[in-house]
MARTI-694247 format. One record per residue: x, y, z of N, C-alpha, C in turn; residue number from 1. Coordinates in Angstrom, 3 decimals, m for minus. Example, Ala and Ser with C-alpha at 12.3 -4.5 7.8 and 13.67 -1.06 7.14 Angstrom:
REM MARTI-694247
<rec><n_xx>13.190</n_xx><n_yy>m5.690</n_yy><n_zz>7.800</n_zz><ca_xx>12.300</ca_xx><ca_yy>m4.500</ca_yy><ca_zz>7.800</ca_zz><c_xx>13.200</c_xx><c_yy>m3.300</c_yy><c_zz>7.800</c_zz><seq>1</seq></rec>
<rec><n_xx>12.850</n_xx><n_yy>m2.250</n_yy><n_zz>7.080</n_zz><ca_xx>13.670</ca_xx><ca_yy>m1.060</ca_yy><ca_zz>7.140</ca_zz><c_xx>12.900</c_xx><c_yy>0.030</c_yy><c_zz>7.870</c_zz><seq>2</seq></rec>
REM end
This chain:
REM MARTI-694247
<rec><n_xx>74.163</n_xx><n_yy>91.463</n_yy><n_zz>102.728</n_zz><ca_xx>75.515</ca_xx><ca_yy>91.609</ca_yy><ca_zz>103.252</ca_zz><c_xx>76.519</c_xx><c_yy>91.386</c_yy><c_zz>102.114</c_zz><seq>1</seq></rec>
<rec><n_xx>77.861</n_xx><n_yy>92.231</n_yy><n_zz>102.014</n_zz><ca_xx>78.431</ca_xx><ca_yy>91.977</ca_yy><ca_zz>101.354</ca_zz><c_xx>79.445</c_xx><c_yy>90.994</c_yy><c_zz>101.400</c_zz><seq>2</seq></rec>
<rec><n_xx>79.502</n_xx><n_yy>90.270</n_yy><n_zz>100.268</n_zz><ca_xx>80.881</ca_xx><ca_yy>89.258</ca_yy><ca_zz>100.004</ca_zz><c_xx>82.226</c_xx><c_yy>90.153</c_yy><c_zz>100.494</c_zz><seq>3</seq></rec>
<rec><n_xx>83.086</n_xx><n_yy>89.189</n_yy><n_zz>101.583</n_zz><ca_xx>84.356</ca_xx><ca_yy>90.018</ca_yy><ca_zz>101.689</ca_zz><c_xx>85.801</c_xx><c_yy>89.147</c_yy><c_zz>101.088</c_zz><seq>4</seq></rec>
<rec><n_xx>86.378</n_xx><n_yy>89.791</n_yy><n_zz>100.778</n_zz><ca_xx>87.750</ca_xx><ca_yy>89.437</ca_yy><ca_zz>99.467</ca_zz><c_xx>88.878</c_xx><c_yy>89.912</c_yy><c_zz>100.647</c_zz><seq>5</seq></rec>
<rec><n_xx>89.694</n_xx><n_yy>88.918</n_yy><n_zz>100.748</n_zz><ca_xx>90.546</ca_xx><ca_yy>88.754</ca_yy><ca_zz>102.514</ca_zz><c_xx>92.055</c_xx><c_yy>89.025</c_yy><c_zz>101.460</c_zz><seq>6</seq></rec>
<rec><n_xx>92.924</n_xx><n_yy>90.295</n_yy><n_zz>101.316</n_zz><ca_xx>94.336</ca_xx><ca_yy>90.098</ca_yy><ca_zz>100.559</ca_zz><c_xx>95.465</c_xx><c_yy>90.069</c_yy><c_zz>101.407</c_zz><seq>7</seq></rec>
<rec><n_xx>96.016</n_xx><n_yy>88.875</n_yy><n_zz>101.386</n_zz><ca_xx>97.140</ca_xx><ca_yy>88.771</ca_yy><ca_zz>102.604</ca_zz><c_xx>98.364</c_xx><c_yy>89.094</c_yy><c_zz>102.238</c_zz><seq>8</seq></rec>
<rec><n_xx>99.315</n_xx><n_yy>89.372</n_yy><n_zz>103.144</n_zz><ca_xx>100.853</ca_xx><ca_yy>89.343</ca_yy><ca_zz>102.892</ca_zz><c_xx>101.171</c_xx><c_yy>88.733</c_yy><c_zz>102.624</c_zz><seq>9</seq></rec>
<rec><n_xx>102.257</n_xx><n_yy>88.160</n_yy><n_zz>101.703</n_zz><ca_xx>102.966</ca_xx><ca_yy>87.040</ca_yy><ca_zz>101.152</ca_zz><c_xx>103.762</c_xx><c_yy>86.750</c_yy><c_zz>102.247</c_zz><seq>10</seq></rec>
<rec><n_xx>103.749</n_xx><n_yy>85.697</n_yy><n_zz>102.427</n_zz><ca_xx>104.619</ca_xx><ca_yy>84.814</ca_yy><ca_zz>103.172</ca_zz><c_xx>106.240</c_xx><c_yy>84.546</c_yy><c_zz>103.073</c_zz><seq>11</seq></rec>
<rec><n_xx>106.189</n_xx><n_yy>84.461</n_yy><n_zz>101.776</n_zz><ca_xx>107.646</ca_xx><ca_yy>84.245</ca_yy><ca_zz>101.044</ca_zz><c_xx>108.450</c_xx><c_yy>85.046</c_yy><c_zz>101.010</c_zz><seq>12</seq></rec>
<rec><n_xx>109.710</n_xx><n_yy>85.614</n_yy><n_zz>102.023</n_zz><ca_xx>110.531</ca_xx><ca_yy>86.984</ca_yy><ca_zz>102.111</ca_zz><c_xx>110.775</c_xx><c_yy>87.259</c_yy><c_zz>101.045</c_zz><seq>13</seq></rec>
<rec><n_xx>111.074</n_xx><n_yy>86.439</n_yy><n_zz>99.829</n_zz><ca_xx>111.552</ca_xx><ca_yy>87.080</ca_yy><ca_zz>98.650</ca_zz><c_xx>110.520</c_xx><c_yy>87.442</c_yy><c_zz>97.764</c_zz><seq>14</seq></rec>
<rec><n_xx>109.849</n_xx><n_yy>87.044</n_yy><n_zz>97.516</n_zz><ca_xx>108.546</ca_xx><ca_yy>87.222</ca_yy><ca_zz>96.696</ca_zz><c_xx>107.873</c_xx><c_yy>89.291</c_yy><c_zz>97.337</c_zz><seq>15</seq></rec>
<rec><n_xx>107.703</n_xx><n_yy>89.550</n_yy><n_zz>96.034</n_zz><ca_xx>107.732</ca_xx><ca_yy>91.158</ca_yy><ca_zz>96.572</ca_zz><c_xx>105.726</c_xx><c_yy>91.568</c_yy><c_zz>95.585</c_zz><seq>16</seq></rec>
<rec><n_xx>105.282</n_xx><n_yy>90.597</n_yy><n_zz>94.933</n_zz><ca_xx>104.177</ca_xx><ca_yy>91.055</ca_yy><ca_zz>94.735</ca_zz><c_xx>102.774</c_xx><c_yy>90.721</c_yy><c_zz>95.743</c_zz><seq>17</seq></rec>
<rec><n_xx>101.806</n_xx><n_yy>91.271</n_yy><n_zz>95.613</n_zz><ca_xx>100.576</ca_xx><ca_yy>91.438</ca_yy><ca_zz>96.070</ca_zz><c_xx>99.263</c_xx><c_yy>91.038</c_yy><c_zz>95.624</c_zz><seq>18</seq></rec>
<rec><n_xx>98.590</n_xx><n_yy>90.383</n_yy><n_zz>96.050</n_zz><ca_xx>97.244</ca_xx><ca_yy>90.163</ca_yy><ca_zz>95.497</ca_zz><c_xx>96.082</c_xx><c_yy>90.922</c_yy><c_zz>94.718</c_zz><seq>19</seq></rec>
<rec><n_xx>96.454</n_xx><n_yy>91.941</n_yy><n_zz>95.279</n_zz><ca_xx>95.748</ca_xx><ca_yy>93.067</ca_yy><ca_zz>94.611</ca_zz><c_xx>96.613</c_xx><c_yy>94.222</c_yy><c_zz>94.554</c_zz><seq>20</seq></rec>
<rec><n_xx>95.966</n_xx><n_yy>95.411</n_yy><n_zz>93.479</n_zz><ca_xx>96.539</ca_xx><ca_yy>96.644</ca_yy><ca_zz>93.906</ca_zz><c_xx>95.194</c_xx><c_yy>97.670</c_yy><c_zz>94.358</c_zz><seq>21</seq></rec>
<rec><n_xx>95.519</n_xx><n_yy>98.915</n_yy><n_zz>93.996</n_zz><ca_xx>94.638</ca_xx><ca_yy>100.066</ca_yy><ca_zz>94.773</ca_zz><c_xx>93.392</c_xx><c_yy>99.968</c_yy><c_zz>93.492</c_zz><seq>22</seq></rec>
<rec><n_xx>93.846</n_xx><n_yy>99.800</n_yy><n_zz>92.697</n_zz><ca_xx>92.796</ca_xx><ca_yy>99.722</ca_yy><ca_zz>91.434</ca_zz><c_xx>91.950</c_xx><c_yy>98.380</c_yy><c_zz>91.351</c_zz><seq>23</seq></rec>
<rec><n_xx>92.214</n_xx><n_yy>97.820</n_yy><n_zz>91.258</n_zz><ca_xx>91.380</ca_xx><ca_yy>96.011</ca_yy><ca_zz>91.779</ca_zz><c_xx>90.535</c_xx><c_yy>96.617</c_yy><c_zz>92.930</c_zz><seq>24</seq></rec>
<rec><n_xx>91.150</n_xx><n_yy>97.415</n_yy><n_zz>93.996</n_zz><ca_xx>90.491</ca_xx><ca_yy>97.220</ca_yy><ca_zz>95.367</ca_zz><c_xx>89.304</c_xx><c_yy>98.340</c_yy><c_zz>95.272</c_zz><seq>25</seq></rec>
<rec><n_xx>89.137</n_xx><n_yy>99.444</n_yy><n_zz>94.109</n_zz><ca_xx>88.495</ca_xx><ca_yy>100.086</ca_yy><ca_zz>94.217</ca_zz><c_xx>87.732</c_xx><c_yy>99.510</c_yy><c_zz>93.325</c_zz><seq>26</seq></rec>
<rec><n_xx>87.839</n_xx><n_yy>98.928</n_yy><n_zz>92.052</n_zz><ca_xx>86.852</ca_xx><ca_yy>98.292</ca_yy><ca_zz>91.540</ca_zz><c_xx>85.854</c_xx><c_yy>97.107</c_yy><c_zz>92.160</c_zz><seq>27</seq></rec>
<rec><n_xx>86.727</n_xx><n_yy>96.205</n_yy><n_zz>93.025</n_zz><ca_xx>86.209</ca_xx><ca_yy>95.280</ca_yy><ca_zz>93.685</ca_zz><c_xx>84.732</c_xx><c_yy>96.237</c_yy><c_zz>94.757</c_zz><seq>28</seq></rec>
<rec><n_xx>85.410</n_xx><n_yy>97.483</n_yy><n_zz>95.693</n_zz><ca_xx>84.598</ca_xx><ca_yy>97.854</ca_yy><ca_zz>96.389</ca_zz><c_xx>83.387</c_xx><c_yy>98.409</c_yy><c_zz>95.575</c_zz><seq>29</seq></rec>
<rec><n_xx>83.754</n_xx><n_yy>99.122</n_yy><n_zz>94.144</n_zz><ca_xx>82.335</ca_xx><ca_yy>99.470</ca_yy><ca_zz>93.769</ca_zz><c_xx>81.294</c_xx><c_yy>98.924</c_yy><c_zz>92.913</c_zz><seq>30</seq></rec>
<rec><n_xx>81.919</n_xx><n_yy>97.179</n_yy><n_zz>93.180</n_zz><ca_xx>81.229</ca_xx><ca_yy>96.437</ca_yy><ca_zz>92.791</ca_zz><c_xx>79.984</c_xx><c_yy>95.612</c_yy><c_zz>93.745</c_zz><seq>31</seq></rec>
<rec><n_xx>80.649</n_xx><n_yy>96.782</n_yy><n_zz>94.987</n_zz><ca_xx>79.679</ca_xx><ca_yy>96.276</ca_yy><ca_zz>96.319</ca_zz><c_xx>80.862</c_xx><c_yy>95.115</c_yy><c_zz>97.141</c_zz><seq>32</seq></rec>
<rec><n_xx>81.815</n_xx><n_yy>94.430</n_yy><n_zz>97.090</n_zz><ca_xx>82.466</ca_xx><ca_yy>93.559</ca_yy><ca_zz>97.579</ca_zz><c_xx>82.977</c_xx><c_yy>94.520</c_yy><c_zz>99.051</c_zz><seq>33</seq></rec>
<rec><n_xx>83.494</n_xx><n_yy>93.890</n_yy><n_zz>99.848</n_zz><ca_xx>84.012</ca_xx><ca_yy>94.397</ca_yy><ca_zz>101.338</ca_zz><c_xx>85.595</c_xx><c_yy>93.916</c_yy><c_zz>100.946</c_zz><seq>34</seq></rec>
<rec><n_xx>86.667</n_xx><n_yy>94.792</n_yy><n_zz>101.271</n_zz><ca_xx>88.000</ca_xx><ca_yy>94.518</ca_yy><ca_zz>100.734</ca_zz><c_xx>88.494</c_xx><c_yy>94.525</c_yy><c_zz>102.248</c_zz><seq>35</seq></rec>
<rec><n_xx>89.826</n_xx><n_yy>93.633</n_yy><n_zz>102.629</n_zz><ca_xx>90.120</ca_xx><ca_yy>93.493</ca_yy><ca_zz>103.639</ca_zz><c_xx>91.693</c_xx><c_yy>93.452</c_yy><c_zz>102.937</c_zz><seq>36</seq></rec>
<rec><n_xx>93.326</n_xx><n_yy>94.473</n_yy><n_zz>103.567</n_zz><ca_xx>94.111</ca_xx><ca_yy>93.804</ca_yy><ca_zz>102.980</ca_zz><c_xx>94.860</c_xx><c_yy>93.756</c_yy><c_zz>104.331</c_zz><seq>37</seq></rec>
<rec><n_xx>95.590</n_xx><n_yy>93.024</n_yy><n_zz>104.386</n_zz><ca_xx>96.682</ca_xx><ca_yy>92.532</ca_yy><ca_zz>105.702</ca_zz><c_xx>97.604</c_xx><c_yy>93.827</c_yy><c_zz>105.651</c_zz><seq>38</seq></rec>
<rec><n_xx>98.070</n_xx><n_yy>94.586</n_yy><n_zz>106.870</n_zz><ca_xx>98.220</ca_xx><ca_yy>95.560</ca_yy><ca_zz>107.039</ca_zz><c_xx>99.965</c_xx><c_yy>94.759</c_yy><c_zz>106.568</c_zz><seq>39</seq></rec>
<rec><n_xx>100.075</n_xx><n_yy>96.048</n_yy><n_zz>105.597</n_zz><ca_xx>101.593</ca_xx><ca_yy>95.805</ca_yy><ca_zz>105.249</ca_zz><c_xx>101.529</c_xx><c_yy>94.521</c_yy><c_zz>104.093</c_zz><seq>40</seq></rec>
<rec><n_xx>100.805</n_xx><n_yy>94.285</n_yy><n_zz>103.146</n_zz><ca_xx>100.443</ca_xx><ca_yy>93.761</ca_yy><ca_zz>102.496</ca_zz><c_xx>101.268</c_xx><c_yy>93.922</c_yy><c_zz>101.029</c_zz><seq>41</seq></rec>
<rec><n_xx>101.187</n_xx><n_yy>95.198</n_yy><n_zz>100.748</n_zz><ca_xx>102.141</ca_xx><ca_yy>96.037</ca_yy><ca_zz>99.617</ca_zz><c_xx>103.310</c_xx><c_yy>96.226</c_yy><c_zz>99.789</c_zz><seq>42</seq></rec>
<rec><n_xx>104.058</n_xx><n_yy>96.270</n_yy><n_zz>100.696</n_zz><ca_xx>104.985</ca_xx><ca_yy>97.006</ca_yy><ca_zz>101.055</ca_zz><c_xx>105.896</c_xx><c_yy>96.700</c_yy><c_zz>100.470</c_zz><seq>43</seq></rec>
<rec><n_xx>106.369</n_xx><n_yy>95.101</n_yy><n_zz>99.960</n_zz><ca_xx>107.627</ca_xx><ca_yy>94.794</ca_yy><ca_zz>99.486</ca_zz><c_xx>107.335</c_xx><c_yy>95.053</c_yy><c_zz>97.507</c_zz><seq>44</seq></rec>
<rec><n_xx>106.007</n_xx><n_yy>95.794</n_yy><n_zz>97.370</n_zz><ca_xx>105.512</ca_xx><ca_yy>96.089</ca_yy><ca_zz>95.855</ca_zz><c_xx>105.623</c_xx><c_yy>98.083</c_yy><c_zz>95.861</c_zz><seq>45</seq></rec>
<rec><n_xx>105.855</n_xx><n_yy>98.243</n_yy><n_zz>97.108</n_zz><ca_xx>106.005</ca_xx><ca_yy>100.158</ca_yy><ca_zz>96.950</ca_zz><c_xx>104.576</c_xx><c_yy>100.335</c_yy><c_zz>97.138</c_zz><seq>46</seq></rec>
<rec><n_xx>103.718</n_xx><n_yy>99.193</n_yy><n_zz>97.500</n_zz><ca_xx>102.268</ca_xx><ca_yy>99.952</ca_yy><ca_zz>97.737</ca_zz><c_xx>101.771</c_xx><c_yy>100.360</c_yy><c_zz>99.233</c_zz><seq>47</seq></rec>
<rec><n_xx>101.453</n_xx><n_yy>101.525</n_yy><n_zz>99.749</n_zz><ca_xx>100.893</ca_xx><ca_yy>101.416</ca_yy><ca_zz>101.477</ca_zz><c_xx>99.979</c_xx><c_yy>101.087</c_yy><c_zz>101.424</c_zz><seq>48</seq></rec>
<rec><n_xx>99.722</n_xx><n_yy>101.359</n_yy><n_zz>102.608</n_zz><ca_xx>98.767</ca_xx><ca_yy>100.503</ca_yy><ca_zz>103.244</ca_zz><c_xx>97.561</c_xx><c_yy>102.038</c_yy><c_zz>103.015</c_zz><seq>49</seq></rec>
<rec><n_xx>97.745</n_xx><n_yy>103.164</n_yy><n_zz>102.802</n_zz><ca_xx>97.230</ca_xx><ca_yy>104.161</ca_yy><ca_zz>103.284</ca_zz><c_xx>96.634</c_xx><c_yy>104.313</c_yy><c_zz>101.454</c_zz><seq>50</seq></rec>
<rec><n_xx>97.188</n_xx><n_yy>103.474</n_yy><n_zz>100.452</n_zz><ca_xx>96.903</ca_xx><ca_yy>103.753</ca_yy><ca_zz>98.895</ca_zz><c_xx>95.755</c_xx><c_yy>102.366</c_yy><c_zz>98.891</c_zz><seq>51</seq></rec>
<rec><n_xx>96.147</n_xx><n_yy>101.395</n_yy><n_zz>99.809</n_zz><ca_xx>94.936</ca_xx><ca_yy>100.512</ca_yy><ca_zz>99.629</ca_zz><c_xx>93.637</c_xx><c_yy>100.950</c_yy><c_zz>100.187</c_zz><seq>52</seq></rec>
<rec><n_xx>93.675</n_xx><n_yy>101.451</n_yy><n_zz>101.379</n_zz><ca_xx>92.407</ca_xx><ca_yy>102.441</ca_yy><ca_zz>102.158</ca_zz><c_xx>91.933</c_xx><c_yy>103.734</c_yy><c_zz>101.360</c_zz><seq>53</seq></rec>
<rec><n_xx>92.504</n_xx><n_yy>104.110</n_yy><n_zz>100.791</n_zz><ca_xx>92.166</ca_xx><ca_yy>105.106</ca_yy><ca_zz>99.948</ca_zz><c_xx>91.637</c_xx><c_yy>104.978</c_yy><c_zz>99.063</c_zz><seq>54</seq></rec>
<rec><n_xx>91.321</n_xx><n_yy>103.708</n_yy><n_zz>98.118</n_zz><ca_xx>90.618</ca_xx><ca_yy>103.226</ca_yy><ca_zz>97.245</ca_zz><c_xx>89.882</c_xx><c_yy>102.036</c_yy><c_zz>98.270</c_zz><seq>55</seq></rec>
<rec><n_xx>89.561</n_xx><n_yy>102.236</n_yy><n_zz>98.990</n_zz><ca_xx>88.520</ca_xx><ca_yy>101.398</ca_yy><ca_zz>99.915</ca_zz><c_xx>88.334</c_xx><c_yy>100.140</c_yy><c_zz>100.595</c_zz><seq>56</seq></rec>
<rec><n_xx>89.664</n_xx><n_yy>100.192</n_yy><n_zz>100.776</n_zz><ca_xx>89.616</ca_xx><ca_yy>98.587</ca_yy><ca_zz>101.600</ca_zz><c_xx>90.063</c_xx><c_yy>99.153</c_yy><c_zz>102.907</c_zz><seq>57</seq></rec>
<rec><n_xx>89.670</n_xx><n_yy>98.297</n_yy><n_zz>104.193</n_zz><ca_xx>89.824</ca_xx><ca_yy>98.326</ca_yy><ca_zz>105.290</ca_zz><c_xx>91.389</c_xx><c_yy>97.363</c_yy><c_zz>105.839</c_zz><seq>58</seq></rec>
<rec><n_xx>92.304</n_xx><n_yy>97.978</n_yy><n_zz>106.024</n_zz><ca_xx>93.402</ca_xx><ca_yy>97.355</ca_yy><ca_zz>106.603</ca_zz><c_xx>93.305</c_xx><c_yy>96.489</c_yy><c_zz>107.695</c_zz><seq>59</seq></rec>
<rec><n_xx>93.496</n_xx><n_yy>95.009</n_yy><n_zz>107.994</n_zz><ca_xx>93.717</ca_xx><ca_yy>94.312</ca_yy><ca_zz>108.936</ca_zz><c_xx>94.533</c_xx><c_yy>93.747</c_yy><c_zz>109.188</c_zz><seq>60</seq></rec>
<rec><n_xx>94.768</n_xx><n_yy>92.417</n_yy><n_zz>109.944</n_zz><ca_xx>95.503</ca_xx><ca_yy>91.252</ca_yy><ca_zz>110.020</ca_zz><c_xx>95.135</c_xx><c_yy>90.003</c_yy><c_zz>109.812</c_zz><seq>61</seq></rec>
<rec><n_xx>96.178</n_xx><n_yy>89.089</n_yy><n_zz>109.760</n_zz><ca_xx>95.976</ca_xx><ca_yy>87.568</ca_yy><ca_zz>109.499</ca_zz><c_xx>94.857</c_xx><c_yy>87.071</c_yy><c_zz>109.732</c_zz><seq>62</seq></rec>
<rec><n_xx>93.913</n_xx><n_yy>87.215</n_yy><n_zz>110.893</n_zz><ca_xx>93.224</ca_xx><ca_yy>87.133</ca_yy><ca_zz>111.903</ca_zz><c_xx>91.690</c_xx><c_yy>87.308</c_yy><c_zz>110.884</c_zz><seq>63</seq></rec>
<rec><n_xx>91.804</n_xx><n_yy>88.357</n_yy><n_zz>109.871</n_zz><ca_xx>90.971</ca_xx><ca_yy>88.641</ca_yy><ca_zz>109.522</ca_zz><c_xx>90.356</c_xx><c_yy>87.620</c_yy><c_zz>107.925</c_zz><seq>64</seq></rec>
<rec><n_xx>91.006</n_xx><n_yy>86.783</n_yy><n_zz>108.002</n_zz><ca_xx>91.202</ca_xx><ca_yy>86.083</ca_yy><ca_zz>106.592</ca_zz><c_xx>90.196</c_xx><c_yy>85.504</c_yy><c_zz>107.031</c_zz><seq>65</seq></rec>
<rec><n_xx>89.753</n_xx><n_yy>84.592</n_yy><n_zz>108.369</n_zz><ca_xx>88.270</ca_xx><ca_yy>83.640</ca_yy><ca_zz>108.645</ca_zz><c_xx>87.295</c_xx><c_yy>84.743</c_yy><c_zz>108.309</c_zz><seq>66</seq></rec>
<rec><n_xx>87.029</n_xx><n_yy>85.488</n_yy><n_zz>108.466</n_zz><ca_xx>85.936</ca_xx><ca_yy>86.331</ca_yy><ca_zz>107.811</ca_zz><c_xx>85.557</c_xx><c_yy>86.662</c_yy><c_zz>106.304</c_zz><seq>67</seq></rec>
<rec><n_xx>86.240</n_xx><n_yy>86.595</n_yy><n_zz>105.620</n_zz><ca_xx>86.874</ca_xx><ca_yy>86.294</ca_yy><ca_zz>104.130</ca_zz><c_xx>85.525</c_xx><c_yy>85.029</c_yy><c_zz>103.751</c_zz><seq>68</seq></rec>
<rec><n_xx>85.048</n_xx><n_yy>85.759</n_yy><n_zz>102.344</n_zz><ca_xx>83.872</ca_xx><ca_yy>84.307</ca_yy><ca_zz>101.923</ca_zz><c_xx>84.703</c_xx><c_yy>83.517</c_yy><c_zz>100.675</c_zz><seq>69</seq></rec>
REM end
């Protein structure tokens, strides 16, 4: 089973970066890792949600961080 890597939204309204980008998330996935990013995660960085899935992470919510190793 693969290790999963949980990237959340920042909390902080002002704070506008992200844990990862689309490039981390595709390297991470073809390193075998499971990418999870909090839907709307990028947004205050100009990144969608549709550029993180596209390099292979599965969009979720908060909810999804206990699954996270």
């Amino acid at each position: 089973m693969a290790q999963t890597v949980f990237v959340p939204k920042e909390s902080d309204p002002v704070e506008t970066r992200v844990g990862a980008s689309p490039d981390s998330v595709k390297k991470l996935a073809g390193l075998g890792f499971a990418v999870i990013v909090e839907k709307g995660a990028g947004h205050a960085s100009r990144i969608t949600d549709e550029a993180f899935s596209g390099a292979g992470a599965k969009i979720g919510s908060a909810a999804d961080a206990k699954t996270a190793d």
